[in-house]
C-alpha positions as CSV (number, residue, x, y, z in Angstrom):
1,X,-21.0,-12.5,32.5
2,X,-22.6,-10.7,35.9
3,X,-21.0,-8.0,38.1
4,X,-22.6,-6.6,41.5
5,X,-23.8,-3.6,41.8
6,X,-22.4,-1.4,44.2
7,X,-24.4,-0.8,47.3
8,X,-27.5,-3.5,46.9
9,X,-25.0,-7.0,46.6
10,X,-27.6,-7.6,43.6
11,X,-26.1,-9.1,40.2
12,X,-26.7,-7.3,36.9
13,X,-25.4,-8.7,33.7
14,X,-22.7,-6.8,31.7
15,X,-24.4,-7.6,28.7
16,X,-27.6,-5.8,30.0
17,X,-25.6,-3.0,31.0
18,X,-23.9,-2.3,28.0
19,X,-27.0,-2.3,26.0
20,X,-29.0,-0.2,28.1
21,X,-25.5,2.3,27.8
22,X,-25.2,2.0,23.8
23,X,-29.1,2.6,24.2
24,X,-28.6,5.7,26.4
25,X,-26.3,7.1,23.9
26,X,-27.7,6.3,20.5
27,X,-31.6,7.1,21.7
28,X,-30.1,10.6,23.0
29,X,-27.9,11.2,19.9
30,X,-30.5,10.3,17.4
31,X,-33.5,9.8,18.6
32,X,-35.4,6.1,19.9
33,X,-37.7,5.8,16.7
34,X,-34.2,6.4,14.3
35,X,-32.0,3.2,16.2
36,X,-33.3,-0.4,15.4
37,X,-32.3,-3.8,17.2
38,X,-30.1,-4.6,15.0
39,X,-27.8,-1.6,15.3
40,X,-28.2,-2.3,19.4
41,X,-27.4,-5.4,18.9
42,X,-24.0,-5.1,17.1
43,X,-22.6,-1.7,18.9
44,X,-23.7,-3.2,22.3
45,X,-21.8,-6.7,21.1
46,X,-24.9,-8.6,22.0
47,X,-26.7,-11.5,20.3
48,X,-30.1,-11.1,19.4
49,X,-31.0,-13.5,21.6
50,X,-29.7,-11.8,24.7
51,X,-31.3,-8.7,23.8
52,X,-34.5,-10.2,23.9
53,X,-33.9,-11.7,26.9
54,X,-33.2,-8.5,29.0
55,X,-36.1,-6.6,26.9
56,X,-38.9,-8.2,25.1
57,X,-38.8,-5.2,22.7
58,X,-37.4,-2.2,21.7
59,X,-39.9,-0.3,23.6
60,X,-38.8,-1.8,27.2
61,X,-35.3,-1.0,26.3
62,X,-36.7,2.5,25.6
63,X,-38.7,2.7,28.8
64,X,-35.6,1.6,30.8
65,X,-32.9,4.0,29.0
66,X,-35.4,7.1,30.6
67,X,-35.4,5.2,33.8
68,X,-31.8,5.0,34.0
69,X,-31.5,8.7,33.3
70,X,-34.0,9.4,36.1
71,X,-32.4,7.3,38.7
72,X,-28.8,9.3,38.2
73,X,-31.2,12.6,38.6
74,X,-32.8,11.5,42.1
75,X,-29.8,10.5,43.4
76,X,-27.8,13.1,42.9
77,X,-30.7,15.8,44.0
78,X,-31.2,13.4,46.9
79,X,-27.5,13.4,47.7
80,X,-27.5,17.4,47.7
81,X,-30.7,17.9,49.7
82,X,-29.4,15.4,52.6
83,X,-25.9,17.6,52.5
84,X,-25.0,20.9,54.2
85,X,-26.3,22.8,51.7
86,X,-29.5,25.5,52.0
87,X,-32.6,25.0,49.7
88,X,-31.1,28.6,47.9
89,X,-27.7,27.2,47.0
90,X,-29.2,23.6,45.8
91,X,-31.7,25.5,43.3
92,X,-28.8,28.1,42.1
93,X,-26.6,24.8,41.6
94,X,-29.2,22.5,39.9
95,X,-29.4,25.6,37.3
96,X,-25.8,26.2,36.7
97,X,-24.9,22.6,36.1
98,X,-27.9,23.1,33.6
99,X,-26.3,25.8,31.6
100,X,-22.9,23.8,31.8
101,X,-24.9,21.0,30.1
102,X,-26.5,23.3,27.4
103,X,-23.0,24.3,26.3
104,X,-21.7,21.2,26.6
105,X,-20.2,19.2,23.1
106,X,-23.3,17.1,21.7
107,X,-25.8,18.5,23.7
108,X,-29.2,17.8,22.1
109,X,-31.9,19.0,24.5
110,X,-33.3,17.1,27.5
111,X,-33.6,13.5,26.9
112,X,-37.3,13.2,28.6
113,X,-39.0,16.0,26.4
114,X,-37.4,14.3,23.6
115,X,-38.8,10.9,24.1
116,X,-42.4,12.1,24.8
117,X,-42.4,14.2,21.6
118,X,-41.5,10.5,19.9
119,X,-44.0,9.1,22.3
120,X,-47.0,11.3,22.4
121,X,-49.7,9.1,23.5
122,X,-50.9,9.4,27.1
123,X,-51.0,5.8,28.2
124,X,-47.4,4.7,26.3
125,X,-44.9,3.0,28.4
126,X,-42.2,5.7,27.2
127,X,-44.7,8.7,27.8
128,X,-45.8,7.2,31.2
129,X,-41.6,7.4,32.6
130,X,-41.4,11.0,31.5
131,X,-44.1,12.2,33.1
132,X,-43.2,10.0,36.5
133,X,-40.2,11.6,36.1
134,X,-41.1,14.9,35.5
135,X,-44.0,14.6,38.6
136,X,-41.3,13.9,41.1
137,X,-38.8,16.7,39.7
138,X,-41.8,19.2,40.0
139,X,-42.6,18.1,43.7
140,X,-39.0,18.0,44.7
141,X,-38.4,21.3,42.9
142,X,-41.1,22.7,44.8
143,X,-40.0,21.3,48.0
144,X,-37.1,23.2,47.8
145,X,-38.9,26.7,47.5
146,X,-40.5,25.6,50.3
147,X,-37.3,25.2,52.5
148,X,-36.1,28.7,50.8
149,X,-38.9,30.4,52.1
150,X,-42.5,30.8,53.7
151,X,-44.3,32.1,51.3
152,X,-46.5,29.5,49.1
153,X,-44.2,27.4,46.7
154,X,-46.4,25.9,44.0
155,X,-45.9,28.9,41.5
156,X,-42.0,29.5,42.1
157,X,-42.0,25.3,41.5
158,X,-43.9,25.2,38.6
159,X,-42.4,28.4,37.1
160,X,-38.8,26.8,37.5
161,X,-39.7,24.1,35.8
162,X,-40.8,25.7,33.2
163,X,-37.8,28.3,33.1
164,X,-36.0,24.7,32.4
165,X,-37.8,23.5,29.7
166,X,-37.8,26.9,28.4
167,X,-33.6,26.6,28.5
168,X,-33.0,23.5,27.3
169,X,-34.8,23.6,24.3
170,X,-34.1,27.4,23.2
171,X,-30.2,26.0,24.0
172,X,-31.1,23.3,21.4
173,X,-32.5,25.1,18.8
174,X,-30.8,28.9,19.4
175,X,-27.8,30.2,21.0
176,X,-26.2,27.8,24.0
177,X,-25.0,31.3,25.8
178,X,-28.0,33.1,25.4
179,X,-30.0,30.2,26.5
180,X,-27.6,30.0,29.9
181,X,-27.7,33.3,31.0
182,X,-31.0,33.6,30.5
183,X,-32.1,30.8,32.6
184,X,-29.9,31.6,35.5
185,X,-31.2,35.7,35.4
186,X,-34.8,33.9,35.9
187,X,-34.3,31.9,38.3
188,X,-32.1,34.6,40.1
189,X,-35.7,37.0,39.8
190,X,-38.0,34.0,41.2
191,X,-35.7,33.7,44.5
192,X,-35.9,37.7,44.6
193,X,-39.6,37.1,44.4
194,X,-40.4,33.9,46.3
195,X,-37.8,35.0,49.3
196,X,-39.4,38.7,49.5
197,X,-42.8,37.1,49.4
198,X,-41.9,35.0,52.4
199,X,-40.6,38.0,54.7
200,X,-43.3,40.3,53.9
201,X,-46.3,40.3,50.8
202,X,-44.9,44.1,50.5
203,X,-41.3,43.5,50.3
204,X,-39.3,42.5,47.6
205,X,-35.3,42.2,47.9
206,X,-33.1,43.5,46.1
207,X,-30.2,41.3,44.3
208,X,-28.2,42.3,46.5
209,X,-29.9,40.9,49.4
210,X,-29.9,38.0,48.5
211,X,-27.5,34.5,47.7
212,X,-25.8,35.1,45.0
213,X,-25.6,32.0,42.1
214,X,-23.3,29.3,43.5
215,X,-20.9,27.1,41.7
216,X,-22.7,24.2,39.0
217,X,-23.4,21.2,40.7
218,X,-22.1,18.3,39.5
219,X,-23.6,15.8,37.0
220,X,-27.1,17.3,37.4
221,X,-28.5,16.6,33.7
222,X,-31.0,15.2,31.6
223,X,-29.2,13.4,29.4
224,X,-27.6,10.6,29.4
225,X,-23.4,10.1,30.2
226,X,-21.2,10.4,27.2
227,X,-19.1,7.0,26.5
């Protein structure tokens, strides 16, 4: 059985889809290494042979599971940088949707740092999507300090990112609240910082100068969608 897929008129196979979504779920729950064919195969309601028709192995399922998590994640930063938002409001929003998602039932940390600590090797399929992904969330990241303000953006960039890897794995491991506020008091400081940087090297706002944190966006996650 086939449906079309909305927007491209192209036809993708239900079967397909519902194993790459019992993938999605069962690789983020309990890790890729942990869920075998066979358990694909019968949660998905899938033959063996049509598994191995839409991936030759497990691995390709894999590699497509933290493709599909990084398509939802470009178009929905995409969408908010083509709407009326400024650069300030879309950075504030991309981190409180992430503290929503660290409190959030069965959160487990980010599905991409997972799968390259079960993939460590450079030149593996799995290892090779996360860091594509990771490449363009840096530049587009970076990008937006850009737009926010004149002053160089390749630190403020980088140092987001890490402030969000930093989050989402003490969020994990420690205290979901904790985790939150944290993230969103540092990112908070690094507009301060970047902004004041762009207006003049000795000035540096105070918070009250500046936007304050807007509203979560939306769906902006690293995992993927619950069932």
């Amino acid at each position: 059985m086939t449906q079309t897929e909305a927007g491209t008129g192209k036809r993708v196979s239900a079967a397909r889809e519902r194993l790459l979504k019992t993938a999605g779920q069962l690789f983020y729950a309990e890790g890729i290494h942990t869920v075998g064919v066979d358990r694909l195969v019968a949660e998905a309601k899938v033959t063996n042979a049509t598994f191995y028709r839409h991936f030759p192995s497990k691995e390709d399922l894999a590699v497509a599971y933290i493709e599909s998590v990084d398509q939802v994640i470009r178009t929905q930063i995409d969408s908010l940088m083509a709407a009326n938002l400024s650069a300030v409001e879309i950075l504030q929003g991309i981190g409180a949707s992430l503290v929503e998602q660290i409190r959030s039932p069965g959160y487990r940390g980010c599905a991409f740092l997972n799968a390259a600590a079960e993939f460590p090797a450079p030149d593996h399929p799995v290892h090779r999507a996360v860091v594509q992904h990771r490449d363009w969330y840096l530049q587009t990241i970076t990008e937006l300090f850009a737009r926010a303000s004149d002053a160089p953006p390749e630190h403020a960039g980088r140092h987001y990112v890490m402030l969000r890897d930093g989050a989402m794995s003490a969020g994990y491991l420690g205290d979901p609240a904790q985790a939150g506020e944290t993230l969103i008091r540092g990112i908070e400081g690094l507009l301060r910082i970047h902004i004041g940087r762009g207006l003049d090297d000795g000035y540096a706002p105070t918070p009250a100068e500046t936007p304050t944190a807007t509203a979560a966006v939306a769906d902006i996650d690293c995992s993927p969608p619950s069932a």
